[in-house]
Structures are given as structure tokens and as C-alpha cells.
C-alpha positions as CSV (number, residue, x, y, z in Angstrom):
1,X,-67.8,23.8,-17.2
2,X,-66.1,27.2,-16.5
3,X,-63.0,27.6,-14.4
4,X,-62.2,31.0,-12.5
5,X,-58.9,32.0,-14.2
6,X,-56.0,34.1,-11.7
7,X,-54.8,36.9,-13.7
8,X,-50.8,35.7,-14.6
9,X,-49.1,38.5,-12.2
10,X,-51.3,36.5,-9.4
11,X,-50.4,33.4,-10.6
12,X,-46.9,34.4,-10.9
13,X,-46.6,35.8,-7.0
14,X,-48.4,32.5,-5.9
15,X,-46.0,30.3,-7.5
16,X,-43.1,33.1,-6.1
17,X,-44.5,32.8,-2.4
18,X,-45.0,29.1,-2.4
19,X,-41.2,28.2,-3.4
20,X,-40.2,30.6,-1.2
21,X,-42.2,28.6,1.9
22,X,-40.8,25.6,0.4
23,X,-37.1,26.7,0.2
24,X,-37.1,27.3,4.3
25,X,-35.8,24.8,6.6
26,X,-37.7,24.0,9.8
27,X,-36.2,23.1,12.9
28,X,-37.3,20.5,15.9
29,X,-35.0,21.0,18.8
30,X,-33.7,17.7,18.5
31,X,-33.0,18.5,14.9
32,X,-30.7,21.5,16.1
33,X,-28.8,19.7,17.8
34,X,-28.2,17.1,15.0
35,X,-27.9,18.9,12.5
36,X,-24.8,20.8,14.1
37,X,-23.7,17.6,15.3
38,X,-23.6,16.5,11.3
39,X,-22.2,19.9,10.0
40,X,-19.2,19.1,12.5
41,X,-18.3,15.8,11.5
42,X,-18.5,17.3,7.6
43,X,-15.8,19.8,9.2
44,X,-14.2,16.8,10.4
45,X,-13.7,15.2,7.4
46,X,-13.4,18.0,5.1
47,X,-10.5,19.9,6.6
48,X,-7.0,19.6,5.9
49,X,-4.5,18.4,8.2
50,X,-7.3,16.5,10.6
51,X,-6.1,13.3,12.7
52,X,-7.9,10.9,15.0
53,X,-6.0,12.5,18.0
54,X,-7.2,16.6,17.0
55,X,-10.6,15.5,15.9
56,X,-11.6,13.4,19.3
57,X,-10.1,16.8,21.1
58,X,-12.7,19.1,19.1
59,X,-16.1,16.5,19.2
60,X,-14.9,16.8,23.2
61,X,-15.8,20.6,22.6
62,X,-18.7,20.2,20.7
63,X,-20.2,18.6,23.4
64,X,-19.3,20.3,25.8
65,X,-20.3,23.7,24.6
66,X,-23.7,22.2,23.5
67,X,-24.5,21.0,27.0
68,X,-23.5,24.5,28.8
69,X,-25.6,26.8,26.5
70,X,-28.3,25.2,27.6
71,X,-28.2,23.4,31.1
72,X,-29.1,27.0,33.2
73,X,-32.8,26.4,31.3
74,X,-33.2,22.8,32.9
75,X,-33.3,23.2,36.5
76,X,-32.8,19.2,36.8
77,X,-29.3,19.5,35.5
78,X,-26.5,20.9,36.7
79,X,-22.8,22.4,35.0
80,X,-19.9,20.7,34.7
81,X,-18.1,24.2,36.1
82,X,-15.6,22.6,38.9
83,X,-15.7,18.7,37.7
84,X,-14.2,19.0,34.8
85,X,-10.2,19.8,34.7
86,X,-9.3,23.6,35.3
87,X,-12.9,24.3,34.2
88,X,-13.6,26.7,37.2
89,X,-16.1,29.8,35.3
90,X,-18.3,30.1,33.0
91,X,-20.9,33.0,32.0
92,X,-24.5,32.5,33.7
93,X,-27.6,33.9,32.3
94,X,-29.2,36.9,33.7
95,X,-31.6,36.2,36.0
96,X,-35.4,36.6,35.7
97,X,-35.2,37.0,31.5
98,X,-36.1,34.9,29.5
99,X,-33.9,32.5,26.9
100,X,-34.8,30.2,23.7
101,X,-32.5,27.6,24.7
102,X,-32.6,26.1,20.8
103,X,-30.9,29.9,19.5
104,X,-28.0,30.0,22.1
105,X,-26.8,26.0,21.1
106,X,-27.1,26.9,17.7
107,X,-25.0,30.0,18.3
108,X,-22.2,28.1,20.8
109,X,-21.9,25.5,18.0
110,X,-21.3,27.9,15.8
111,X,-19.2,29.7,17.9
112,X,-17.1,26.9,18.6
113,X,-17.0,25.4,14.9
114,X,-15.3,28.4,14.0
115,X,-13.1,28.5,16.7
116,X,-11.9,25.4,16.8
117,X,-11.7,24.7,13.0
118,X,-10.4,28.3,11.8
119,X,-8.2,26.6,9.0
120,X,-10.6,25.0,7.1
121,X,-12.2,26.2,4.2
122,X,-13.9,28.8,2.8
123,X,-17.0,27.0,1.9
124,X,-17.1,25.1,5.2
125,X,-17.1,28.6,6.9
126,X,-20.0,29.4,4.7
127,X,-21.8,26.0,6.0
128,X,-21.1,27.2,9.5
129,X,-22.6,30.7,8.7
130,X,-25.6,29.2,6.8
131,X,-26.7,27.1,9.5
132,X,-26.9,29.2,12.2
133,X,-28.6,31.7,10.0
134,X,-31.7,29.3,9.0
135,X,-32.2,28.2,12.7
136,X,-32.3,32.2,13.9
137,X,-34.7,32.6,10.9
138,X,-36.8,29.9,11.6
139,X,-37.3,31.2,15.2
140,X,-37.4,34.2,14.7
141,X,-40.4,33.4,12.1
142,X,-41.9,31.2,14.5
143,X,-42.7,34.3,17.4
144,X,-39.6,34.4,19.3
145,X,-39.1,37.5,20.2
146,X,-35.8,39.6,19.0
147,X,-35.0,40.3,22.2
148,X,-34.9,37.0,23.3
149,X,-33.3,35.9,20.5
150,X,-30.3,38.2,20.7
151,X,-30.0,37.5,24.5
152,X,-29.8,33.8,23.9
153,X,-27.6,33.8,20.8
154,X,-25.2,36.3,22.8
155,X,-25.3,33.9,25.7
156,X,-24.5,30.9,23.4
157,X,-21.6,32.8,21.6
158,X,-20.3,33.3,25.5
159,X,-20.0,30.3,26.6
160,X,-18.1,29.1,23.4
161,X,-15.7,31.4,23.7
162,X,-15.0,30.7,27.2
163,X,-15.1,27.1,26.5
164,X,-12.6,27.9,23.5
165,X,-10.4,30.0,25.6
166,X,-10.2,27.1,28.1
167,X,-9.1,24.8,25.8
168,X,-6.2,26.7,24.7
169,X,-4.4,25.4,27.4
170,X,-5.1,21.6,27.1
171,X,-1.8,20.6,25.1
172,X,-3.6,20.2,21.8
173,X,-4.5,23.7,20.6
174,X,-3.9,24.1,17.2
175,X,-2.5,20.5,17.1
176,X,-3.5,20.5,13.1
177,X,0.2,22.2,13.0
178,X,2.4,19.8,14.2
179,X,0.8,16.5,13.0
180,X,3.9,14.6,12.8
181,X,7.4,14.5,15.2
182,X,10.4,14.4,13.3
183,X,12.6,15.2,15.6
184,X,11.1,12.1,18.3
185,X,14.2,9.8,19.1
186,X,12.8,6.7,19.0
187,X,13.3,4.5,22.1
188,X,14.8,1.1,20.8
189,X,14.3,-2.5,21.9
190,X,13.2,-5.8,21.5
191,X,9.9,-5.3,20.6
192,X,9.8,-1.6,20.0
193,X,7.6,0.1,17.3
194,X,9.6,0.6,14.1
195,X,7.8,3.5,11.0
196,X,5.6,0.9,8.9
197,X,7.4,0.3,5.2
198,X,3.5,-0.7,4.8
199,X,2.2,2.6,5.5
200,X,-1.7,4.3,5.9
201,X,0.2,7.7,5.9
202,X,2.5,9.4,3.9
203,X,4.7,10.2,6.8
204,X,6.9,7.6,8.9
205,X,7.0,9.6,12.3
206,X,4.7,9.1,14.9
207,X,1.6,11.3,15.2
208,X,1.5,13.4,18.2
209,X,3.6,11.7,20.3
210,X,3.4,13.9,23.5
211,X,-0.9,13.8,22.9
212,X,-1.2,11.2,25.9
213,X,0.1,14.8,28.5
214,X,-2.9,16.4,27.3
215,X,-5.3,17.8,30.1
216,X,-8.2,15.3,30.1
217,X,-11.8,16.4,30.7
218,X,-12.3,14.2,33.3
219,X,-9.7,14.1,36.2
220,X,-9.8,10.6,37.2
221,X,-9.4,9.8,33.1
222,X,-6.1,10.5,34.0
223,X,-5.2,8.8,37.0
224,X,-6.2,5.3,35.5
225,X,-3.3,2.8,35.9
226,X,-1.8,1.0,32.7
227,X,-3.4,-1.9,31.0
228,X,-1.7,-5.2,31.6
229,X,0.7,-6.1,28.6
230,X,2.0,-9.4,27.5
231,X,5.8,-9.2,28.0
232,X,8.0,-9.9,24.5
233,X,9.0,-13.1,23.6
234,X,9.7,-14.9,20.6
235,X,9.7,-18.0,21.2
236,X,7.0,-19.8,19.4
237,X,3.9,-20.7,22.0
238,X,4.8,-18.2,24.3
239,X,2.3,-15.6,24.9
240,X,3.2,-12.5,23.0
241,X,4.0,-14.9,20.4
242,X,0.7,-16.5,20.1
243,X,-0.4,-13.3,20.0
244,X,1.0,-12.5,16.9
245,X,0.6,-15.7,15.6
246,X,-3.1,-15.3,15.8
247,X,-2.5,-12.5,13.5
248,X,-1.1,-14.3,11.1
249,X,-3.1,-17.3,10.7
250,X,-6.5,-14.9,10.8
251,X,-5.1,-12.8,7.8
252,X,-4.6,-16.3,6.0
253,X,-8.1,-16.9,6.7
254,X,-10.5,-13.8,6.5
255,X,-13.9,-14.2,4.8
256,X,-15.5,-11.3,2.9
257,X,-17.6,-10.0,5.5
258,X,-14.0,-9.6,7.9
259,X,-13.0,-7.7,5.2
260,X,-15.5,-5.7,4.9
261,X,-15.2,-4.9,8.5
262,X,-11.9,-4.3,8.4
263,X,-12.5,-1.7,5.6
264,X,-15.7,-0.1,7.3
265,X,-13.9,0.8,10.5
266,X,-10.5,1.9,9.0
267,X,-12.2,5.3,8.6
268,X,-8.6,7.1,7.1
269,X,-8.9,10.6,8.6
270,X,-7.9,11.1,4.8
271,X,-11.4,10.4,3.6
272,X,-13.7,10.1,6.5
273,X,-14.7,11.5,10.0
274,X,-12.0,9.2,11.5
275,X,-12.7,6.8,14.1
276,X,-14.3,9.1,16.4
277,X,-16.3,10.9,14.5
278,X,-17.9,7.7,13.5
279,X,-18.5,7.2,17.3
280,X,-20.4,10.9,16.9
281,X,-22.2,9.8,14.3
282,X,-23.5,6.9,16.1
283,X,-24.4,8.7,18.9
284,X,-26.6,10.9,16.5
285,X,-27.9,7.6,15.0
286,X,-28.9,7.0,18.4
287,X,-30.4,9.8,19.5
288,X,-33.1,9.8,16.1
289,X,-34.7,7.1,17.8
290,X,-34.4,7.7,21.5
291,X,-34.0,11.9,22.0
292,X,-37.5,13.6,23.2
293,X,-35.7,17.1,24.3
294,X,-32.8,19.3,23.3
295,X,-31.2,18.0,26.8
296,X,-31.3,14.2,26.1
297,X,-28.9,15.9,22.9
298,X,-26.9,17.6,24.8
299,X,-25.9,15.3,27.5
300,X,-25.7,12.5,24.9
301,X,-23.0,14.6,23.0
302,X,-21.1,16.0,25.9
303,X,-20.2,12.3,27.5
304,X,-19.6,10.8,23.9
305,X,-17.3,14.1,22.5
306,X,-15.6,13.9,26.2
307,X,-15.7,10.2,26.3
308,X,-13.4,9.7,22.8
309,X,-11.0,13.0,23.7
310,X,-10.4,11.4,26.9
311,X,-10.1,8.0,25.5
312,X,-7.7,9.3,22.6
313,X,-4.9,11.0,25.4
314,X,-4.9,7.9,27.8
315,X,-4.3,5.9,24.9
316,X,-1.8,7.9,23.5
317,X,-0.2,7.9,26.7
318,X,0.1,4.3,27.0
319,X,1.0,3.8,23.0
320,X,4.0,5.9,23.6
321,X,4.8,4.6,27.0
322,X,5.0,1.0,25.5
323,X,6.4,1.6,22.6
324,X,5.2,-1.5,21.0
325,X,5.5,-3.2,17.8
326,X,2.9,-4.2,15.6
327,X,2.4,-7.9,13.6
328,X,3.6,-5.8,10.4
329,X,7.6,-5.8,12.3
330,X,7.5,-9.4,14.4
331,X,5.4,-11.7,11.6
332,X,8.1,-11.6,8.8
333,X,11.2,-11.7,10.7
334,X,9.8,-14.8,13.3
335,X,6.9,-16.2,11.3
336,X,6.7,-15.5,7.4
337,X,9.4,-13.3,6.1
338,X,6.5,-13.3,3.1
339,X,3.5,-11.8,5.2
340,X,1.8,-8.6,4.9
341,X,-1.3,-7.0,7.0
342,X,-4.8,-6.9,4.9
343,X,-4.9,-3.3,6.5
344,X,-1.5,-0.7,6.0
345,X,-0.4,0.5,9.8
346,X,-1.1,3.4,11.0
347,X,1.7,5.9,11.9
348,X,1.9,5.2,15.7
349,X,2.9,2.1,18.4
350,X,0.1,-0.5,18.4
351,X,-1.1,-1.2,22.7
352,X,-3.9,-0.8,23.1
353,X,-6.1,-0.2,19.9
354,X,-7.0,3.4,19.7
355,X,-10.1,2.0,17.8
356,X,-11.3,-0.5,20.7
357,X,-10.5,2.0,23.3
358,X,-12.6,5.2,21.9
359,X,-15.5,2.6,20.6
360,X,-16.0,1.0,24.4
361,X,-16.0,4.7,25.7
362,X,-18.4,5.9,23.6
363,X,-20.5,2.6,23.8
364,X,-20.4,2.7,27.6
365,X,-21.9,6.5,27.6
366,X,-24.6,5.9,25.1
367,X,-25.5,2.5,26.8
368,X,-26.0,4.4,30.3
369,X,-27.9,7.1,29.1
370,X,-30.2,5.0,26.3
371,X,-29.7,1.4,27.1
372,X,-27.7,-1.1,25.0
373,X,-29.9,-2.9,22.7
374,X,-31.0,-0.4,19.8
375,X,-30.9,-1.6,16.3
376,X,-28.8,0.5,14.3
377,X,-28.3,1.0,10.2
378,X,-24.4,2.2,10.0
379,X,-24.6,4.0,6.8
380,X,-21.6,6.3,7.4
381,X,-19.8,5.1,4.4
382,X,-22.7,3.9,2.5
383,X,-21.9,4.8,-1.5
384,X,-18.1,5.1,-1.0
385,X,-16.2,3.5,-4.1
386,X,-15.4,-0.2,-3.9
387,X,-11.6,-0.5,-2.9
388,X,-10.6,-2.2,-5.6
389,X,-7.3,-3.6,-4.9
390,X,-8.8,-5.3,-1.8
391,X,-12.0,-6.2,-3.7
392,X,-14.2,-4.6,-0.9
393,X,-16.9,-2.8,-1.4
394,X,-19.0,-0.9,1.8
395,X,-22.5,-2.0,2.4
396,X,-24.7,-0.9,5.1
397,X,-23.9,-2.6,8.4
398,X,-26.7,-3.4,10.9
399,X,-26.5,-4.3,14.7
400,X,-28.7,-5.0,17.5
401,X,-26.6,-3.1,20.5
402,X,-24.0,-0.8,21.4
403,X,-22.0,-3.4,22.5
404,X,-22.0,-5.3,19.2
405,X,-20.8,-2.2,17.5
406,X,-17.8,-1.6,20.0
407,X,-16.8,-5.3,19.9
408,X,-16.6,-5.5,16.2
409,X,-14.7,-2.0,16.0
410,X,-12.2,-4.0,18.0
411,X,-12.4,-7.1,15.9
412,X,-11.8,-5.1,12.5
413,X,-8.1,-4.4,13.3
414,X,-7.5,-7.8,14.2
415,X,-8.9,-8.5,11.1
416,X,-6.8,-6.0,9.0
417,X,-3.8,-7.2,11.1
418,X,-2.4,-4.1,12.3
419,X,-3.7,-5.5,16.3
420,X,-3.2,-8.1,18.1
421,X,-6.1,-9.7,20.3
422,X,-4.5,-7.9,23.4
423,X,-4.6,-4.4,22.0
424,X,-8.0,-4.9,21.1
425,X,-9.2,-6.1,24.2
426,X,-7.6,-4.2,27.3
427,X,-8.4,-1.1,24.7
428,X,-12.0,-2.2,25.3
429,X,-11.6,-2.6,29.0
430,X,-10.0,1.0,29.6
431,X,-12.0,2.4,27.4
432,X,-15.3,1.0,29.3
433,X,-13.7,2.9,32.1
434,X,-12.9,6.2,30.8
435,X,-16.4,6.0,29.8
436,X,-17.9,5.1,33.3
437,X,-15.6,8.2,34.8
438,X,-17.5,10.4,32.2
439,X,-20.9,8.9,33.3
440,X,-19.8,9.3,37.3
441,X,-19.8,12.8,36.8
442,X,-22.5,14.6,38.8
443,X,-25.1,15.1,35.3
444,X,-28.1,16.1,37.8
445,X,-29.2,17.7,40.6
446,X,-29.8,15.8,43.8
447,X,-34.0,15.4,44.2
């Protein structure tokens, strides 16, 4: 048998062109929007200085920005231009041209990466650029014309830096700067929140204290009234101090899998997204098995970024208008002078749960938009290191609904006792109505 033999210089170009097809990424819409949706929470997590508080503030952005590049190509839809706070303008697209919708989000996220996370890294920057260079390629390779291209990259780039421009008046700009008050004179009484000895972070003044004056996205997110509190008392079966006793006798009792709970959600801004980030990344969990179009994307990340921003202020409003304690202060002087939380506390007051609160936001968008019962694989922190002095280790956590997911986000501070059943669950009542205030927005067009 005789074989036709390719001269090696043939060979050689075959073998050139075919890594070089392999090497290129490819794009569905959907997979533009996710993918940026994943590079930001990498940003997240990978840049100096980050906190809960600044990083809800820029997924808010993300969002945002996402929806607006594209919602002038989907006539169903309508801007957010004149329901959202001070958000009065924004550029339009020129009429009778035509747009690649995919090209100008991928240029607005971007746009607004860079914007918004100008202090990170080097490399990150990099990421940022590399990104928005395969998806132009990738378009541009599959018949878009250049024109159309530029137009819809310039439009993108536009609206992020009016978006960005905007923001620079919200009360959080450049908030990375001023993580920690040292100058805050700390309001003192019975019951008041005293710097942890049994810290999560280095420092022992509050973080962002004045974060709960911050303009909200959502006007009526800040004209909720106050979740109901439990007045102090320390007299044993009263209610604040059944409260705490609750604590107490949980930490004396927690099985592995509370543990492990406790550990999954703690998500240190140190080493992970933080806690709204993971509520991102569950929202892009989501949308792998429910998003058709770029626009189910976009909508889906513009309630959930504006849902935990919104959520983060009115709790930080509330945390520093109560002032309370946590079980870390009232268990060993009225309980167990011996007693220590399974989980160190955070560097703020404890009511309501700044975890409960962003989770039942974010749940309560991505249930109206995609229903509540989804089966979802949480593998954000699948392959982390065991923690070793806890003896915890981070396996892959499945649920059957949105609803589960926000409850036990609750659940896991009670069970690294650093909340109090209370917190946990008037931060899951407000934060089921900052989300249904993001939701009541006017999304569509009347038929």
C-alpha cells in the first residue's frame, strides 16, 4: 500500500495553521456576557484593598453598564435613564445604522473594569485588555463589518464612561482608599458594638462607616423603614437574651456539614470574591442553564449587581444606626466567660446580617426573572486548602432553589456565631425587599 506523502514545508504550515485555529476563542453571546461577568469577580478577588461594601458598589456597575450598551437594540426593553437615582442621560445610538450589540457590551465591560478597578494590577489590566481583544477578533473574523464594529465598540465605551462619571458622585468612589475609620467615635452603651479581640481583619475600626449615605440605585431602596430589633436585655429568658443564647448553645453543638457552611459562605474579601460576588457568580451559574439571549444576561446582571449595592448601603445604614453588639461581646461576660465564635467577627456592628440581607436580594431578582427551583453545583471555592485549624475542608455544595441558597447563607453566620437568629432573619426580609424594588422597576415596554 502506498501513501501520498506532503512535502515537510506543507506539513509544517498545516500543523502551523491548525494550532493557530485551535488557539482562537469563540464566542456565543451568552458567553460574552459571562465571561466578563467571570473576569470581574477575578478583579474582585484579586485586587488589593477590596471589601464587601466597594465590591457590591462596582458588580452594581457591571450590571448596569452591561444592560445600557445593549437595550437601544431590543425594542422590548426600555433604559433605566430617569428610574434610577440622578441617572438622568445617557448616549443613544445613531439612528438608522446599524450595531453588533455583543462588541459594545464587551467594550462597556471593559470600559468600566478599568474604570472602576484602576488600582489593580498590572496583569489584571492585561486580562481586561485580552478579553475584549479576542471577542473584537472573533467578530470581526466572523463578517462583522469594521464599521459596525467600531460604531458599537465606540458606543459601548460611551456609555461606560457616562455610567463611570455618574458614579463618581454616589459616596463610594474610590472607597478602596479609606477602608477603615480611625477617627469614628464610637457611640457607647449597653449593648453597643465593641472592635472584636477575635478578629477576621487586621484592623479594629469599622469598615465604611458612613457607606449606609451612599446614593442607592433604586430610590425607594432608600426610603425603606428599619427592621424591627429586639431591645437589650440581659436578663436570662428575655428575648435579646435568648437570642444570644441560641448562639451559644448552637456553637456547642455544630455538626461538620454546619461547619462547612459556615466556612463556604465566610468568603474573606481576603481570599475570595466576597459575599457578593458569590451572589454574581450564582447569578452566572444561573444563567448557563436558563439564558437564550445576550438580554436575558443583561437584565439578569443589572438587578443582581444593583440588587447587592443597594442591599450593602441599607444595611450599612442600619448596622451603624444600631450599633449593635455581637455574641463574641454579650456570651462571655453573661453566659460563658470561656466562649469563643467558630467564625472570627467581622470588623463592623452585627443587625442585620450583611450576608442574609445581599443573598435574599439577589435571590429575590434571579427567582423573578428565572423562577426559584433550579438545581445548582456551588463550586465557587471548590479546591481551596482545607482550613486546618477548624478541620474543614470545601466540597461542592448542591441545592435545588434560590431560596435554599439564600436561607442557608443566612444560617452559616449563625452557625459561625458572629449572628444572631434576628440578624439573619429581618436581613432576609429587607433584603427580599430591596430586591422586589429592583424588580418593580419598569424593565419593559408597555405591549
Amino acid at each position: 500500500m502506498t501513501f501520498f506523502r506532503l512535502p515537510g514545508w506543507c506539513c509544517l504550515l498545516f500543523i502551523v495553521l491548525l494550532s493557530s485555529c485551535q488557539s482562537k476563542s469563540s464566542f456565543t453571546e451568552v458567553e460574552v456576557a459571562t465571561r466578563w461577568a467571570t473576569l470581574s469577580l477575578d478583579l474582585t478577588k484579586g485586587t488589593p484593598g477590596n471589601s464587601p461594601t466597594y465590591a457590591s458598589r462596582c458588580l452594581g456597575y457591571f450590571g448596569l453598564t452591561m444592560y445600557e450598551s445593549i437595550v437601544p437594540g431590543h425594542p422590548e426593553y426600555r433604559s433605566l435613564v430617569g428610574q434610577l437615582s440622578g441617572l438622568t442621560n445617557l448616549p443613544t445610538p445613531d439612528p438608522g445604522v446599524e450595531y453588533h450589540w455583543p462588541l459594545a457590551l464587551s467594550a462597556g465591560q471593559a470600559t468600566i473594569l478599568r474604570s472602576l478597578y484602576n488600582h489593580t494590577s498590572d496583569a489584571n489590566k492585561q486580562r481586561v485588555d485580552s478579553l475584549e481583544a479576542a471577542i473584537e477578533e472573533y467578530y470581526l473574523d466572523a463578517d462583522v463589518p469594521e464599521p459596525v464594529a467600531q460604531r458599537s465598540t465606540d458606543f459601548g465605551r460611551r456609555i461606560a464612561q457616562a455610567i463611570f462619571q455618574w458614579s463618581q458622585s454616589d459616596g463610594g468612589h474610590r472607597a478602596y482608599l479609606r477602608n477603615f475609620e480611625k477617627d469614628m467615635v464610637h457611640p457607647d452603651f449597653p449593648g453597643s458594638w465593641k472592635p472584636p479581640l477575635f478578629a477576621q481583619s487586621f484592623s479594629h475600626h469599622p469598615l465604611h462607616p458612613m457607606w449606609g449615605t451612599n446614593r442607592p440605585f433604586v430610590p425607594a431602596n432608600y426610603q425603606m423603614p428599619a427592621p424591627d430589633f429586639i431591645a437589650y436585655d440581659t436578663v436570662p429568658g428575655s428575648p435579646y437574651y435568648e437570642q444570644m443564647r441560641a448562639v451559644y448553645e448552637k456553637e456547642l453543638t455544630l455538626t461538620q456539614a454546619e461547619k462547612e457552611a459556615a466556612l463556604w459562605w465566610g468568603d474573606d474579601p481576603d481570599e475570595t470574591f466576597t459575599p457578593p460576588g458569590h451572589s454574581f457568580y450564582l447569578a452566572t451559574e444561573v444563567l448557563k442553564q436558563r439564558a437564550t439571549t445576550l438580554m436575558d444576561c443583561a437584565e439578569t446582571y443589572a438587578r443582581t449587581g444593583m440588587a447587592v449595592a443597594d442591599a450593602f448601603i441599607n444595611c450599612w445604614k442600619w448596622k451603624f444606626s444600631f450599633f449593635s453588639e455581637r455574641p463574641n461581646t454579650f456570651i462571655p461576660q453573661f453566659i460563658d466567660p470561656e466562649w469563643e465564635s467558630f467564625w472570627p467577627d467581622p470588623p463592623f456592628p452585627a443587625f442585620p446580617s450583611g450576608h442574609a440581607i445581599q443573598a435574599a436580594a439577589a435571590s429575590t431578582v434571579l427567582q423573578e426573572l428565572h423562577g426559584d427551583e433550579i438545581a445548582i453545583a456551588d463550586r465557587a471555592h471548590e479546591g481551596r486548602e482545607r482550613d486546618r485549624v477548624r478541620d474543614v475542608g470545601f466540597p461542592v455544595r448542591h441545592f435545588e432553589s434560590l431560596s435554599d441558597i439564600a436561607r442557608e447563607t443566612a444560617d452559616s453566620r449563625f452557625y459561625g456565631g458572629i449572628h444572631t437568629p434576628q440578624d439573619n432573619d429581618q436581613g432576609l426580609l429587607k433584603g427580599t425587599e430591596i430586591g422586589q424594588n429592583v424588580n418593580a422597576l419598569q424593565w419593559k415596554n408597555s405591549k
